[in-house]
N, CA and C of each residue as an Amber inpcrd file, in Angstrom:
protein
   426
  62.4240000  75.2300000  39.5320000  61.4370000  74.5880000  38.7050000
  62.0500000  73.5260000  37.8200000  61.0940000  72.7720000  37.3790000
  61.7520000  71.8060000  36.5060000  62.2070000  72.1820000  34.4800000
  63.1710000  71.6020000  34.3150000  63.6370000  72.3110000  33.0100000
  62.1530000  71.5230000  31.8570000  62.4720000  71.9080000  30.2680000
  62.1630000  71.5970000  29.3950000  61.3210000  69.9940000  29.5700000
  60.8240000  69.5630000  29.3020000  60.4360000  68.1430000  29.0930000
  61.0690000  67.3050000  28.3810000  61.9520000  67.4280000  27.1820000
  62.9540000  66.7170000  26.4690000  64.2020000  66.8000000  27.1350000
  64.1340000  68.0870000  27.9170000  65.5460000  67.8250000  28.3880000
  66.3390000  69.0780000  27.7830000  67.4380000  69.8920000  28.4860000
  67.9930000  70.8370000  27.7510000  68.8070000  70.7040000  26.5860000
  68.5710000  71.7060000  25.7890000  69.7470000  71.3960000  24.3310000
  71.2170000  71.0150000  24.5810000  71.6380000  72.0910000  25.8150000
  73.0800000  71.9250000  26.2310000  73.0800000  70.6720000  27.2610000
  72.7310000  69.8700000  28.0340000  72.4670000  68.4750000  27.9000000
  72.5260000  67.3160000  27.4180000  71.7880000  67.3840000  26.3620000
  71.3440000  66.4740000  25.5730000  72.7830000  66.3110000  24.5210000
  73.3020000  67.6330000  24.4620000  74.4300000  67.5760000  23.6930000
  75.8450000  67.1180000  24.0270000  75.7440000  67.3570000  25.1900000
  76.9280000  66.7720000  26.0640000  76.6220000  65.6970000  26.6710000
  75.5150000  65.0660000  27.0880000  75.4850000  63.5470000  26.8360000
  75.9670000  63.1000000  25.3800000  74.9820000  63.2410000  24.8310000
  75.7760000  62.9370000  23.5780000  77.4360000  62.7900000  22.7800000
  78.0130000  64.2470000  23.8500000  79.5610000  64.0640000  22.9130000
  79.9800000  63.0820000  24.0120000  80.0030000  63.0770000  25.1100000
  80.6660000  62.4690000  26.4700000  80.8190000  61.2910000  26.3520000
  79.2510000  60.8060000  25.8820000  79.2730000  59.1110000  26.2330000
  78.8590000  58.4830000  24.8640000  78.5060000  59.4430000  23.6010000
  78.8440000  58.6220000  22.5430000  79.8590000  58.6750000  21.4120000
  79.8210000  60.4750000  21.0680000  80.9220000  60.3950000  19.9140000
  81.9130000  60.8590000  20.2160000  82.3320000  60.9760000  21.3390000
  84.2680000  61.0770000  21.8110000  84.4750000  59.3760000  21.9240000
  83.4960000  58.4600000  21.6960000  84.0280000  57.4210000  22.3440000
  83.3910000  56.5190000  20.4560000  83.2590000  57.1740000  19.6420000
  83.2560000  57.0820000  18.2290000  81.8360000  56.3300000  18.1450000
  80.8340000  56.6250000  18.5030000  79.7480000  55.8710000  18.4600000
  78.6040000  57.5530000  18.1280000  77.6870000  57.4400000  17.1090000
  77.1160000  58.2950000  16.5870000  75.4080000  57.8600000  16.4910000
  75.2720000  59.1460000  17.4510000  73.8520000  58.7490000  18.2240000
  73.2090000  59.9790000  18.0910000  72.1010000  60.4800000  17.3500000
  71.0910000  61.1760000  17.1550000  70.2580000  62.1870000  18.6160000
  70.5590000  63.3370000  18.6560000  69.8600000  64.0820000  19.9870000
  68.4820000  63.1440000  19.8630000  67.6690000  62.9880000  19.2800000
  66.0470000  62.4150000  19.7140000  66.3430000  60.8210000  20.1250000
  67.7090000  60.3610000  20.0530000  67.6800000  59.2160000  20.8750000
  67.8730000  59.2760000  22.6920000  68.6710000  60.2120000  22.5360000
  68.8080000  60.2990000  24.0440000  67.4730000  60.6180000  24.8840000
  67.0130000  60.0240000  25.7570000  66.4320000  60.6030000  26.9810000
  66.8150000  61.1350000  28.0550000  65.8420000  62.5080000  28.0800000
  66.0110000  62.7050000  29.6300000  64.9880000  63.0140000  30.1380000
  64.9180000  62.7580000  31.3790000  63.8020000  62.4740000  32.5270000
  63.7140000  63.1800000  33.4960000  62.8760000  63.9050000  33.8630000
  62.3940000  65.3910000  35.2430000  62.4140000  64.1950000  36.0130000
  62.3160000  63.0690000  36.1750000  62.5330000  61.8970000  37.3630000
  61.5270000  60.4930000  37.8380000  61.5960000  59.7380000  38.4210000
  61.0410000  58.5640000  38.6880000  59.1920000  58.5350000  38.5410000
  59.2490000  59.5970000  39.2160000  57.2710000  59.6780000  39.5240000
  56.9160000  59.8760000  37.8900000  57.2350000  60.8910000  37.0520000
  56.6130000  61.1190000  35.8480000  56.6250000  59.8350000  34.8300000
  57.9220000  59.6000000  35.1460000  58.3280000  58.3770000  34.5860000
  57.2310000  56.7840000  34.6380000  56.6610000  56.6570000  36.1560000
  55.9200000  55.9320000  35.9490000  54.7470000  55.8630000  35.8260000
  54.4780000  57.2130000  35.6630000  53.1630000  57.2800000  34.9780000
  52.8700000  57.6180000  34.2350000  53.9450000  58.0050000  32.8240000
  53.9660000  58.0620000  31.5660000  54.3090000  56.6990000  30.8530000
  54.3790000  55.8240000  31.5960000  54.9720000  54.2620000  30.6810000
  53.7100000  53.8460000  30.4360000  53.1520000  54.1010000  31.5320000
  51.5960000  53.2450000  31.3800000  50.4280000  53.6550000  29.9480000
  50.9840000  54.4340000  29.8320000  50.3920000  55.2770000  28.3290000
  50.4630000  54.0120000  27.1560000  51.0680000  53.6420000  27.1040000
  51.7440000  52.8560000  25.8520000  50.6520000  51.8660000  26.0680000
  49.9040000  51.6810000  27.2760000  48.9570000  50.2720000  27.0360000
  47.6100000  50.7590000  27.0960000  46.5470000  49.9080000  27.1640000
  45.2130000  49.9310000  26.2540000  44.8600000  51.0180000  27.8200000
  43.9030000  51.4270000  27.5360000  42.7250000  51.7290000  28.7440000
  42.3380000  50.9750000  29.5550000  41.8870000  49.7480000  29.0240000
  41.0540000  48.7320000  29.1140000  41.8580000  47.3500000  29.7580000
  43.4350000  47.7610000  29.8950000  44.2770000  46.5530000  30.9080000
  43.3930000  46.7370000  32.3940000  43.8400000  45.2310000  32.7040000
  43.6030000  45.0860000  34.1400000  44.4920000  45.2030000  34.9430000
  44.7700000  45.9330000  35.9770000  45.8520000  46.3060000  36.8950000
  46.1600000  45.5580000  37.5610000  47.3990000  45.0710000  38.4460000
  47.5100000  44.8460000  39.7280000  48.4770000  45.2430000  40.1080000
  48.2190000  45.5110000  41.2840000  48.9130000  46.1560000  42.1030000
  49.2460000  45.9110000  43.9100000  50.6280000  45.9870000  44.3410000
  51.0940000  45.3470000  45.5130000  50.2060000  46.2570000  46.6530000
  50.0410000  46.3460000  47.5790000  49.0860000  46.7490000  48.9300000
  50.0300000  46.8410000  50.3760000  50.3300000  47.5070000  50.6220000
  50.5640000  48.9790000  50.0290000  51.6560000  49.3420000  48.8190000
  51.3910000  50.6150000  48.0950000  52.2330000  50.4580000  46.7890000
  52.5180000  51.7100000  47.0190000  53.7910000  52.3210000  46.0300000
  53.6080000  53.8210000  46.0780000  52.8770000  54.2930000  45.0430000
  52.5360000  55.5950000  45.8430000  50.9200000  56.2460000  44.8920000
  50.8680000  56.4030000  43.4920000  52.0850000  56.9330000  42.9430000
  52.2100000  57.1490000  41.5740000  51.8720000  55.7650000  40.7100000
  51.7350000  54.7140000  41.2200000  51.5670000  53.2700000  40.5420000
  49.8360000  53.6420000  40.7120000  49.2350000  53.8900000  41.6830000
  47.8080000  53.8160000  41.5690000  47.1370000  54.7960000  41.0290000
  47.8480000  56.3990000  41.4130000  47.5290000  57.2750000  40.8900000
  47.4630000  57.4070000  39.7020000  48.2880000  57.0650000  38.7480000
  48.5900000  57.2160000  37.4420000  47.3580000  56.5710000  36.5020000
  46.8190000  55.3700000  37.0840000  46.1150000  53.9160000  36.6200000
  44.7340000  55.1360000  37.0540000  44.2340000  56.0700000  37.9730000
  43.3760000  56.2170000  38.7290000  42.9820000  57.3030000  37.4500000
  43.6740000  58.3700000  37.0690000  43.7390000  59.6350000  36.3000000
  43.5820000  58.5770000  34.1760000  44.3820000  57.5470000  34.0470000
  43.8330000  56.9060000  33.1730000  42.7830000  56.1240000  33.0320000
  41.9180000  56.1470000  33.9590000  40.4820000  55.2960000  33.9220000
  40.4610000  54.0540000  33.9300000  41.6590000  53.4660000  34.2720000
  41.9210000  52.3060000  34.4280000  40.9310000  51.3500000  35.6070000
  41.0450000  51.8420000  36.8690000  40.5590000  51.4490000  38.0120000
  39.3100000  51.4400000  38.1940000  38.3600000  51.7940000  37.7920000
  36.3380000  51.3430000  38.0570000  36.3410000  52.0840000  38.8290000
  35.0020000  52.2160000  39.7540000  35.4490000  53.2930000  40.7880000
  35.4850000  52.9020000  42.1320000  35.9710000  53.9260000  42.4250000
  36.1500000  53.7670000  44.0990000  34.8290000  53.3250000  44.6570000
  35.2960000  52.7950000  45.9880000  34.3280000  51.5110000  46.5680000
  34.9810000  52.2700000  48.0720000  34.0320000  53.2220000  48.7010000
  34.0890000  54.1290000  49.6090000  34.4240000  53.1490000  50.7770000
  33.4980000  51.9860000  50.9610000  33.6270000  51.1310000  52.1600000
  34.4870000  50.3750000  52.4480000  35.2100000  49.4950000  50.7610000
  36.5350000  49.1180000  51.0080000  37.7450000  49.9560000  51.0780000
  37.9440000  51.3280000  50.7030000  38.8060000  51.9090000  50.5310000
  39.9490000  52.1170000  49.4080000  39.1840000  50.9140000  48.5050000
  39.5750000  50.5700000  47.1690000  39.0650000  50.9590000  45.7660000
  39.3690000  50.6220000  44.5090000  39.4770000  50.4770000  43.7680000
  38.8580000  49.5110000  42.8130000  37.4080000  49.1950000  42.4370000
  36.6360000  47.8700000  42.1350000  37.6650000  47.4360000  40.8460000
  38.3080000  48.0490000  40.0270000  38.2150000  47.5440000  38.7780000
  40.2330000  47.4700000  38.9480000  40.7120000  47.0040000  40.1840000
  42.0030000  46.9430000  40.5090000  42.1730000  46.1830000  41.4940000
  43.2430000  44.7850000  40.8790000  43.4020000  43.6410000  41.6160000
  44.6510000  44.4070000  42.8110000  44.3940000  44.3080000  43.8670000
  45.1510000  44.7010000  44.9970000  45.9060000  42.8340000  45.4280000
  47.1610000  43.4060000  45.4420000  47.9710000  41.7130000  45.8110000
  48.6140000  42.3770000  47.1800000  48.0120000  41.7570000  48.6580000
  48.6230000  42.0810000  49.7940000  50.1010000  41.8660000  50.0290000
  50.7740000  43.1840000  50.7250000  52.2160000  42.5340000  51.2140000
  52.4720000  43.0070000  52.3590000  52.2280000  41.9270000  53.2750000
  51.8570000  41.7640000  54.6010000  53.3740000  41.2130000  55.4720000
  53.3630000  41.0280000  56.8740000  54.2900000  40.3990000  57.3360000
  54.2670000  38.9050000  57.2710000  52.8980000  38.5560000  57.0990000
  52.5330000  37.0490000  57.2400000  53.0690000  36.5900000  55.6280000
  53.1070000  37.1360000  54.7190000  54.0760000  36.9760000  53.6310000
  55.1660000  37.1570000  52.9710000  56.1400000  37.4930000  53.8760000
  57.0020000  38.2990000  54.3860000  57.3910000  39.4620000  53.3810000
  56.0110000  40.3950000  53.3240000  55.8020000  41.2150000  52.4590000
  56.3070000  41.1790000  50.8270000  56.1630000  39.7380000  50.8420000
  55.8960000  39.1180000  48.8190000  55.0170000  38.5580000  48.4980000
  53.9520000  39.6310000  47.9570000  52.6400000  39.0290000  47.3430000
  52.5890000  38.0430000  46.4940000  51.0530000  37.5370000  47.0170000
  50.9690000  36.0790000  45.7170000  50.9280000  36.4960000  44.3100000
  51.0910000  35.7590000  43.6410000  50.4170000  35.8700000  42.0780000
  48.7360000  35.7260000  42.4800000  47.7030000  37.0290000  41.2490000
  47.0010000  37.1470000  41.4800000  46.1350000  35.9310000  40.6620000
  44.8010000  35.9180000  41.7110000  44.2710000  34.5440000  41.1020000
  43.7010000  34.9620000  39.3880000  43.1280000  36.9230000  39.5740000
  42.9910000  37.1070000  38.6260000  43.8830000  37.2670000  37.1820000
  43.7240000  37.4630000  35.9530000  45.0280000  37.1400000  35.2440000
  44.5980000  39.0260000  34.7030000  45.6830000  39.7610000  35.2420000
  46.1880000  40.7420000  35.4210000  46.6070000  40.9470000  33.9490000
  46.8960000  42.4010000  33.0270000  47.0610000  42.1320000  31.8130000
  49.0220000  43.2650000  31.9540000  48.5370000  44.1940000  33.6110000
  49.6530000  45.0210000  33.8060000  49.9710000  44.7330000  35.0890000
  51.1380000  44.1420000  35.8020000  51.9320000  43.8190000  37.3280000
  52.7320000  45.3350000  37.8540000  52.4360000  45.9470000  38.8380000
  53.2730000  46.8490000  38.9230000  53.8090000  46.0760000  40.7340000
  54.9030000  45.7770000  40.7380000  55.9560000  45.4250000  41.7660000
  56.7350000  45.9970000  42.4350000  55.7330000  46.8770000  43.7450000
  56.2240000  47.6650000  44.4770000  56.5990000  47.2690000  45.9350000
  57.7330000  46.5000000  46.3260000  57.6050000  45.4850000  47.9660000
  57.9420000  46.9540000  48.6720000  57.1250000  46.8040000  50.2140000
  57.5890000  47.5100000  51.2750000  58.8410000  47.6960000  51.3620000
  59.6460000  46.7560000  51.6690000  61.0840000  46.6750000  51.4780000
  61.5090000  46.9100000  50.6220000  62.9900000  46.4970000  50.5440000
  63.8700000  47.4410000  49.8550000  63.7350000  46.6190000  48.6680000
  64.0840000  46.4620000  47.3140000  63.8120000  45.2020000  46.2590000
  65.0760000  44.7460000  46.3350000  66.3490000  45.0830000  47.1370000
  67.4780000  44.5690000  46.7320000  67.1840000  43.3970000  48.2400000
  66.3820000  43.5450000  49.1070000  65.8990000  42.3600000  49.7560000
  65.6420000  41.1930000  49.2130000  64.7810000  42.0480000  48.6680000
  63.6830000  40.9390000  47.8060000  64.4520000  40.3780000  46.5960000
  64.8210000  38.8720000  46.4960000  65.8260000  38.5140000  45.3610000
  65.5790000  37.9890000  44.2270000  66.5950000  38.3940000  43.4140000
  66.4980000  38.0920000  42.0870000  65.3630000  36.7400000  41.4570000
  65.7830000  35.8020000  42.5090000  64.9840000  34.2290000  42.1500000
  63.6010000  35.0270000  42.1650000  62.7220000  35.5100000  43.6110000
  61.6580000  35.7020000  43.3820000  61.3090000  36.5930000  42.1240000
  62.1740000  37.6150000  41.7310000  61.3730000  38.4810000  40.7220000
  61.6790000  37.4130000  39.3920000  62.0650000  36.6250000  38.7990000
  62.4170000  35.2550000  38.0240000  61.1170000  34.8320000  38.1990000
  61.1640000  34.2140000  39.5050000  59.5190000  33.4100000  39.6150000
  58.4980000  34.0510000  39.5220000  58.1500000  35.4510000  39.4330000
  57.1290000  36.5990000  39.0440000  57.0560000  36.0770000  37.5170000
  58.4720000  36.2730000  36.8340000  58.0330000  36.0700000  35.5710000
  57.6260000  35.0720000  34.7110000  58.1230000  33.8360000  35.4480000
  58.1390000  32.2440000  34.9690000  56.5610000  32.0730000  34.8580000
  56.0430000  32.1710000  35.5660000  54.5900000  32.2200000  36.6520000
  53.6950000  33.0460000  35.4070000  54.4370000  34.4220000  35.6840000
  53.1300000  35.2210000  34.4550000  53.5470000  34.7860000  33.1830000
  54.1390000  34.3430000  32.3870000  54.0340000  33.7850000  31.3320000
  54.1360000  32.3610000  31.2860000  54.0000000  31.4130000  32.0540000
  52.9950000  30.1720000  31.8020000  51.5360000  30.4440000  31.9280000
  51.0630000  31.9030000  32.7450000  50.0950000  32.3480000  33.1720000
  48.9620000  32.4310000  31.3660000  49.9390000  33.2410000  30.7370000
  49.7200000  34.0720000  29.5990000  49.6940000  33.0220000  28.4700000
  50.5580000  31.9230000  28.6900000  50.4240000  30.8160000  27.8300000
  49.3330000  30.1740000  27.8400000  48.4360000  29.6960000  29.0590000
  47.9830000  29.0480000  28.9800000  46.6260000  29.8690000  29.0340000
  46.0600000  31.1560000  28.7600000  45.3360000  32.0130000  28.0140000
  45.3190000  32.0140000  27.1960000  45.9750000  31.4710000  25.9810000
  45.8890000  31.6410000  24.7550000  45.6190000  29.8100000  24.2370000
């Protein structure tokens, strides 16, 4: 089963001596994190933002990106005939794009960037141009 949710005392403490104060750096147990792993992880970040963001999301994505958005009321509802999500911008990643979605026409308020492939494929420049893109995006919203 999985341990504690903060993480064990004897843990947390030996992170602590290992990698901060044998090495003279003095760091508080409630700074350290620890994490039961990736899935909880991304669907506890999403907490921190409104209800009321607009999603988008890559097509196909992994579930915990939709699921998470689906259980926070994020998404409108399901739309039986498309197989979708009304109130969730879906950005295709297809072969005909060589599975790197466009920027969405809609202006998205949360990007979750999940490529088929591996992301160490997918290079640095493009995830750069993700960001260049959404914040001239965001600039020119305001």
């Amino acid at each position: 089963g999985y341990g504690p949710e903060q993480g064990y005392p004897f843990l947390i403490e030996a992170i602590r001596k290992h990698n901060y104060t044998d090495r003279g750096i003095n760091i508080a147990d409630d700074e350290i994190f620890i994490s039961d792993g990736s899935k909880s992880d991304c669907g506890n970040i999403q907490e921190i933002f409104s209800d009321n963001n607009t999603v988008a999301i890559t097509d196909p994505v992994y579930p915990v990106y939709l699921d998470t958005n689906v259980m926070a009321g994020r998404t409108g509802l399901y739309n039986a005939q498309s197989g979708m999500f009304d109130g969730i911008i879906y950005m295709p990643c297809t072969a005909e794009n060589n599975f790197t979605p466009a920027f969405p026409e809609e202006r998205p308020d949360i990007i979750y960037l999940c490529f088929p492939i591996s992301w160490a494929v997918t290079s640095i420049v493009e995830f750069i141009l993700w960001i260049i893109v959404y914040r001239r995006t965001m600039a020119q919203a305001y």
